[in-house]
C-alpha positions in Angstrom: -8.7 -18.8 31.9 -9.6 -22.6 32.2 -11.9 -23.5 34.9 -11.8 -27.4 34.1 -10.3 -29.6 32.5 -13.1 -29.8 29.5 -13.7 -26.0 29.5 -12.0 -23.0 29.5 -13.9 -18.9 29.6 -12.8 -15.8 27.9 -13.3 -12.4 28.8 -16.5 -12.2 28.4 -17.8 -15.1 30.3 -18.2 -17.2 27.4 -17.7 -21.3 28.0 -15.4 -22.9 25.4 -14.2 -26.1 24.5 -10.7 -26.9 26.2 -9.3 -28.2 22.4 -9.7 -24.4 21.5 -6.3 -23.6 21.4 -4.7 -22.7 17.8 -3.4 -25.4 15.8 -0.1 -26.9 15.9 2.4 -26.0 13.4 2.3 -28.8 11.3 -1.5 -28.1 10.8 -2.0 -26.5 7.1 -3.3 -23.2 8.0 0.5 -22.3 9.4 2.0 -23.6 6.4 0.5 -21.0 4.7 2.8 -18.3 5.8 6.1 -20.7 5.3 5.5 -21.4 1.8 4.3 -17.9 0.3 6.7 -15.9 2.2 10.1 -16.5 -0.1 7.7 -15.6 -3.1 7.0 -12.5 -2.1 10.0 -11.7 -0.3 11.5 -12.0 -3.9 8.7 -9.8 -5.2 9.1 -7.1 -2.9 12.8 -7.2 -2.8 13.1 -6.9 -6.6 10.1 -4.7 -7.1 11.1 -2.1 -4.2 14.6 -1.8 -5.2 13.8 -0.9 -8.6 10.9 1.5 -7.1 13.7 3.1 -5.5 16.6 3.4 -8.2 13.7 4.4 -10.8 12.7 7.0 -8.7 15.8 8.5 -7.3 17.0 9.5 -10.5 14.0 11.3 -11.5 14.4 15.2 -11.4 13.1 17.9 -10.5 11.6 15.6 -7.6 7.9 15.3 -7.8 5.9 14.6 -4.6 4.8 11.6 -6.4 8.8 10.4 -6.1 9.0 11.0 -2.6 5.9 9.4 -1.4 6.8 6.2 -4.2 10.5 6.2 -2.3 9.3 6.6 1.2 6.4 3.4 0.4 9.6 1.6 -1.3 11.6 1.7 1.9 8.8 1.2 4.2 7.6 -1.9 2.7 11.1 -3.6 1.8 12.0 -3.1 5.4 8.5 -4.6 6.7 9.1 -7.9 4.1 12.6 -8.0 5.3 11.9 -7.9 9.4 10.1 -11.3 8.6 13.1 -13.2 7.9 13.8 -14.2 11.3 10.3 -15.5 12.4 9.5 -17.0 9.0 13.4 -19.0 9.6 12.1 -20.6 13.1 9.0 -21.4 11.8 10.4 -23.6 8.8 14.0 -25.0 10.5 15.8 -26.7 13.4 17.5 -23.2 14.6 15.4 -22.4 17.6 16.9 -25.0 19.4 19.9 -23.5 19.4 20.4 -21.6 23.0 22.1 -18.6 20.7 18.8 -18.5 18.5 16.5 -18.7 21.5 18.4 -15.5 23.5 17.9 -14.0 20.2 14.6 -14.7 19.2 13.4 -13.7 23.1 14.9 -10.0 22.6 13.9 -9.5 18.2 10.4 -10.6 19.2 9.9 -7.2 20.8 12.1 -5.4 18.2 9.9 -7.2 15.5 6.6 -5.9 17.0 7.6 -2.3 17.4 9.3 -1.9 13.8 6.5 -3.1 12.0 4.0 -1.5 14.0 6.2 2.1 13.0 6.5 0.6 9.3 2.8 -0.6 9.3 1.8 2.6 10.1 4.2 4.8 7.9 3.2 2.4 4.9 -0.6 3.4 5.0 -0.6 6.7 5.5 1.5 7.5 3.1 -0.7 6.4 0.9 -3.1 8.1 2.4 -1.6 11.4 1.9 -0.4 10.7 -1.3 -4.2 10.5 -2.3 -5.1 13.4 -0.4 -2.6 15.1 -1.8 -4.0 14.2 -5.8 -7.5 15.3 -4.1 -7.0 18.5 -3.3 -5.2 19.4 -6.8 -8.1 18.3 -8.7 -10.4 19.8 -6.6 -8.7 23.2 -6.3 -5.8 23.1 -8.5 -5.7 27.1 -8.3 -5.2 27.2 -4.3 -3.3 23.8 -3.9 -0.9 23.2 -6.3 2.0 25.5 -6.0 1.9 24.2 -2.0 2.6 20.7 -3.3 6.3 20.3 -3.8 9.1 18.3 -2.5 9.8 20.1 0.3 6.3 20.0 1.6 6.0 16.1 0.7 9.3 15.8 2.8 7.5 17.6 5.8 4.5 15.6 5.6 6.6 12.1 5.3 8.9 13.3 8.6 5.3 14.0 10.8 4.3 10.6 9.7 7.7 8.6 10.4 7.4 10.7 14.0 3.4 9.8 14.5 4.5 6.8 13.7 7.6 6.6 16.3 5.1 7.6 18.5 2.0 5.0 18.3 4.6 2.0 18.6 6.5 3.7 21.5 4.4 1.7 24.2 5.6 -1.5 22.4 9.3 -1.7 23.4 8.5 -0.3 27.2 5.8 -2.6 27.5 7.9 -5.8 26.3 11.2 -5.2 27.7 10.2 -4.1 31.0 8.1 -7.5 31.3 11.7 -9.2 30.2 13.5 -7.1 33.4 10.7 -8.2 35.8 11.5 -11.9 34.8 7.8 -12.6 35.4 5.6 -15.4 33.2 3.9 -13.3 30.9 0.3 -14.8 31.6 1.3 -12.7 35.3 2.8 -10.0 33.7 -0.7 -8.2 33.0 -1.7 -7.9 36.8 2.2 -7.1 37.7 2.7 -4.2 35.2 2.8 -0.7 36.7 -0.7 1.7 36.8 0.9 4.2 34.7 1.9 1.1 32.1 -1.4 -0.7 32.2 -3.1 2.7 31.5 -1.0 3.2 28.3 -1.8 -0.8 26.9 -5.6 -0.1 27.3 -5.3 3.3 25.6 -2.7 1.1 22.9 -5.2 -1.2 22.1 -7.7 1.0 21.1 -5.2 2.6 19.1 -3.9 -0.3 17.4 -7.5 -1.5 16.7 -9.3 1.6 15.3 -5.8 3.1 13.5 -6.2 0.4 10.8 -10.3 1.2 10.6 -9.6 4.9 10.3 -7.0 4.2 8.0 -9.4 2.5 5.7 -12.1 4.4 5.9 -9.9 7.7 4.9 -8.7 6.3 2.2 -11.5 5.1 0.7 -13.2 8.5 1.4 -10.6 10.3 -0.4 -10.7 8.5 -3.4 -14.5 7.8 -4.3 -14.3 12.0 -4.1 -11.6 11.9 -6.2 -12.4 10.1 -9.1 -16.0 11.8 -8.7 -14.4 15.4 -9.8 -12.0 13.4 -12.2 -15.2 12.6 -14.0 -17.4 15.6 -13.4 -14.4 17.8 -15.0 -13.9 15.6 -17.9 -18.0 15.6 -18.8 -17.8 19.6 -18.2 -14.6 19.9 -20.3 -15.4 17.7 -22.7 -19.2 20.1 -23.7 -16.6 23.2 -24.6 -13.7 21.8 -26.1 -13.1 21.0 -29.6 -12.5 17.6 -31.0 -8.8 17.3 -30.3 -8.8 19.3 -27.3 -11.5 16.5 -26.0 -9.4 13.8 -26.6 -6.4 14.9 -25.5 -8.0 15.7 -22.2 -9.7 12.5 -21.9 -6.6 11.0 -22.4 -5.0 12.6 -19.3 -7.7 12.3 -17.3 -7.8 8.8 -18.0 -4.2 7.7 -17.3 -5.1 9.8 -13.8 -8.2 8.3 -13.2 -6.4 4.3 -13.9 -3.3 5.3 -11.9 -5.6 6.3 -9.1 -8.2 3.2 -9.1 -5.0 1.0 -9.2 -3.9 2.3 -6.0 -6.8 2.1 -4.4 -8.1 -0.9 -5.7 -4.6 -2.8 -4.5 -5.2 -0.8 -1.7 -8.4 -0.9 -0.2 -8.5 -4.9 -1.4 -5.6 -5.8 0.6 -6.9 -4.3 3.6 -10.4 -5.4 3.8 -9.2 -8.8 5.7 -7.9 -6.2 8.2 -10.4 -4.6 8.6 -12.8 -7.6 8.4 -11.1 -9.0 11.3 -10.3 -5.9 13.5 -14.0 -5.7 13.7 -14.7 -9.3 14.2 -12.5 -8.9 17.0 -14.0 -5.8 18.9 -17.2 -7.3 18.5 -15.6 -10.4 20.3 -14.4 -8.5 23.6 -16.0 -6.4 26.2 -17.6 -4.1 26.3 -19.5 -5.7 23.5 -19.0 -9.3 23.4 -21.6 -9.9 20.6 -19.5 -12.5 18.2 -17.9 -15.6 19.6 -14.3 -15.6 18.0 -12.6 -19.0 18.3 -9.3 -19.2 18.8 -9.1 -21.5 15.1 -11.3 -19.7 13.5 -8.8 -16.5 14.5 -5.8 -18.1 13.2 -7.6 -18.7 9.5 -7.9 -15.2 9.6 -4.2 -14.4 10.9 -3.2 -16.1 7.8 -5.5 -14.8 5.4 -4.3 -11.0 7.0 -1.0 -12.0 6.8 -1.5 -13.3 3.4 -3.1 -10.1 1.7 -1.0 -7.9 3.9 2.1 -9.2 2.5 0.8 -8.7 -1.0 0.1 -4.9 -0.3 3.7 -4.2 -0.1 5.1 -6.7 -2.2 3.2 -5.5 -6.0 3.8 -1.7 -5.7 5.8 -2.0 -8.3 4.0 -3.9 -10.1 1.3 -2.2 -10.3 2.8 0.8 -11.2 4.2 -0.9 -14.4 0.8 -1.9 -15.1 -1.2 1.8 -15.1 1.2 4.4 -15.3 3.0 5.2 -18.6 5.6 7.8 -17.1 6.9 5.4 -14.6 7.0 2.6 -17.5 9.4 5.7 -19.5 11.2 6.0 -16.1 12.3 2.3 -16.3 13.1 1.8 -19.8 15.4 5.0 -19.4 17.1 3.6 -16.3 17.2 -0.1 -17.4 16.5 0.2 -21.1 17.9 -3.6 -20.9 15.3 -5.4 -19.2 12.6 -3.6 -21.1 14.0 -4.8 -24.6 11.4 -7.4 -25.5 8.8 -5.2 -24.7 10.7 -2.5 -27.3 10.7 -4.8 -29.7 6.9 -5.8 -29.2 6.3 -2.1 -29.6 8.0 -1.9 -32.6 6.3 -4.6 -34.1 2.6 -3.1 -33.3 4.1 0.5 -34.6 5.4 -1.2 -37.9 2.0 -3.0 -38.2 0.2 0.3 -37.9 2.3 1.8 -40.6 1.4 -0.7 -43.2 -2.1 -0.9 -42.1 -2.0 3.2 -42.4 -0.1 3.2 -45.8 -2.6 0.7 -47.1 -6.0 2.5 -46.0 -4.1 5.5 -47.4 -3.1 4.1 -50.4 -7.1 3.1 -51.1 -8.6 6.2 -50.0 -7.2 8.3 -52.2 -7.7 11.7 -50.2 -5.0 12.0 -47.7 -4.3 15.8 -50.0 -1.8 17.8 -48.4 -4.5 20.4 -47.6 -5.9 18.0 -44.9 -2.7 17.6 -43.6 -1.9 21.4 -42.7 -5.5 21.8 -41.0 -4.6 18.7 -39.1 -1.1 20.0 -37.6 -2.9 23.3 -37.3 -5.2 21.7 -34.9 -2.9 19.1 -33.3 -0.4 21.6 -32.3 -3.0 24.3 -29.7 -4.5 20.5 -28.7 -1.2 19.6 -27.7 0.7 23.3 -26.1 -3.1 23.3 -24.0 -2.4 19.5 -22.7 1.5 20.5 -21.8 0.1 23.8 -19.8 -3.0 21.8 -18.3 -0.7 18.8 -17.1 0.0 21.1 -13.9 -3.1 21.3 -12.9 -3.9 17.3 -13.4 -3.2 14.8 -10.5 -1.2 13.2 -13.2 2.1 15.4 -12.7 1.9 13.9 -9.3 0.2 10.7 -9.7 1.8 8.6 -12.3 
């Protein structure tokens, strides 16, 4: 509260400069947010609808589909909620009376979707990587338990969790809007029962995103720990192909997985960075002075990386996994054309470069080539049998 005209305190006692206040809109830092946002709206918007038409086709459904579908939706619908504050931020609309009745009511429907969405979003993930974990670390007791049916359980618990950690948000707002109250009052006139619920909502909404993190992170340093151990332990007993084959599959796991998580755990370090910036800011510990402009710098560069985790799902899929690259082409063979004809080009090249070093060599004798197919073919059936048992039926 301001105590002077030069000076205002926070709650911990702290003296600040009255010019503390964020900046106005024209300033920069809240252009950032008006400019990017159209990009990756478009991004997400293309990328999550082809997420979901590549995926729904696939069957038998893999847990891997549902989880990719349920992200797809989630994160389409968080981009798309934006629309209406990103629209009074850049135009002349909120001065309409129609616009302003509007914006007064979406402001709490804004807040309580995305906190749902938010939350669905990440822990999907979550569970989609703990999911991958336990298959590779006891393929044996785990893997049968995985299906579609299971995954469709444990995305209805967290679409219900999620319901459940936003459900302060619409009581909270609307029944400050029925009181008709200023809302710098509204925090001394709300009811015991209601104030209760905000403190214990704020501690949620502070740690969920911590916890979140940390889980995740967790899950996948262990994962890609066993991914290496069994492919070192494999690769001492198997036989040439066999060893190559395997390292093959483990390696198209092991790069699905690190591009999740790296897109992941990247995108949410500025939350994280600033969730505990602010705790340290407010009672009970008060030991980091967080300026109000200083706070907005990192609203934008939260808002900023946020947006990117659930714009480049898609894109990142394309990049490390071959089997949703197949599901494309066989959807929209069309828009993958040019890269056909790129890999045709690299094939043909191979050809002539193998016909030549052939041709030179002298001792491609037929002989070679039966014990080669002799070996290629137990190399391959054991690949086809082990595929079950590697985080890449579910992964990629």
């Amino acid at each position: 509260m301001a105590n002077n005209n030069t000076t205002r305190t926070d709650e911990c006692g702290r003296v600040f400069a009255a010019d503390d206040f964020p900046y106005p809109p024209e300033h920069p830092i809240r252009l950032v947010e008006g400019t990017l946002y159209p990009i990756l709206l478009l991004l997400s918007t293309v990328g999550n609808i082809l997420n979901i038409l590549v995926l729904k086709r696939h069957r038998p459904k893999s847990t891997a589909d549902i989880f990719m579908t349920t992200m797809a939706v989630s994160d389409l619908i968080i981009m798309w909620l934006n629309i209406p504050l990103w629209t009074k931020k850049i135009s002349a609309i909120p001065s309409n009376p129609g616009f302003v009745s509007f914006d007064i009511i979406y402001r709490g429907v804004y807040i309580w979707l995305t906190t749902i969405f938010y939350f669905i979003s990440d822990w999907i993930v979550i569970v989609f990587s703990t999911e991958r974990l336990l298959v590779v670390v006891k393929p044996t007791m785990f893997l049968g338990r995985f299906n579609a049916k299971t995954a469709n359980i444990a995305v209805l618990v967290i679409v219900l969790l999620g319901i459940l950690k936003a459900l302060e948000v619409p009581v909270d707002y609307f029944l400050w809007l029925q009181s008709g109250q200023p809302i710098a009052m509204w925090a001394a006139g709300r009811p015991k029962w209601l104030a209760v619920w905000v403190a214990i909502q704020a501690v949620v909404m502070i740690s969920d995103p911590i916890l979140s993190f940390t889980t995740f992170l967790v899950a996948n340093v262990i994962l890609c720990i066993c991914l290496f151990r069994r492919h070192k332990a494999r690769g001492r007993d198997l036989q040439t192909g066999q060893v190559q084959t395997q390292t093959n599959a483990y390696r198209a796991t092991t790069i699905l997985s690190l591009g999740c998580a790296v897109q992941f755990l990247l995108c949410k370090i500025p939350v994280l960075s600033y969730n505990s910036l602010l705790i340290a800011s407010i009672p009970p510990f008060c030991s980091y002075v967080f300026h109000y402009k200083v706070r907005q710098i990192w609203l934008a560069v939260v808002w900023f990386f946020s947006s990117i985790n659930y714009s480049i799902n898609f894109y990142v899929y394309c990049a490390v996994s071959k089997k949703f690259r197949r599901q494309l082409k066989a959807q929209f063979p069309g828009m993958v054309r040019t890269f056909s004809c790129c890999n045709k080009s690299e094939a043909a090249g191979s050809v002539r470069s193998t016909a030549t070093t052939t041709g030179k060599g002298g001792n491609f004798h037929r002989g070679s080539v039966g014990t080669e197919r002799a070996a290629w073919t137990p190399s391959h059936s054991w690949a086809r049998v082990n595929t079950a048992t590697s985080p890449e039926k579910s992964g990629s």
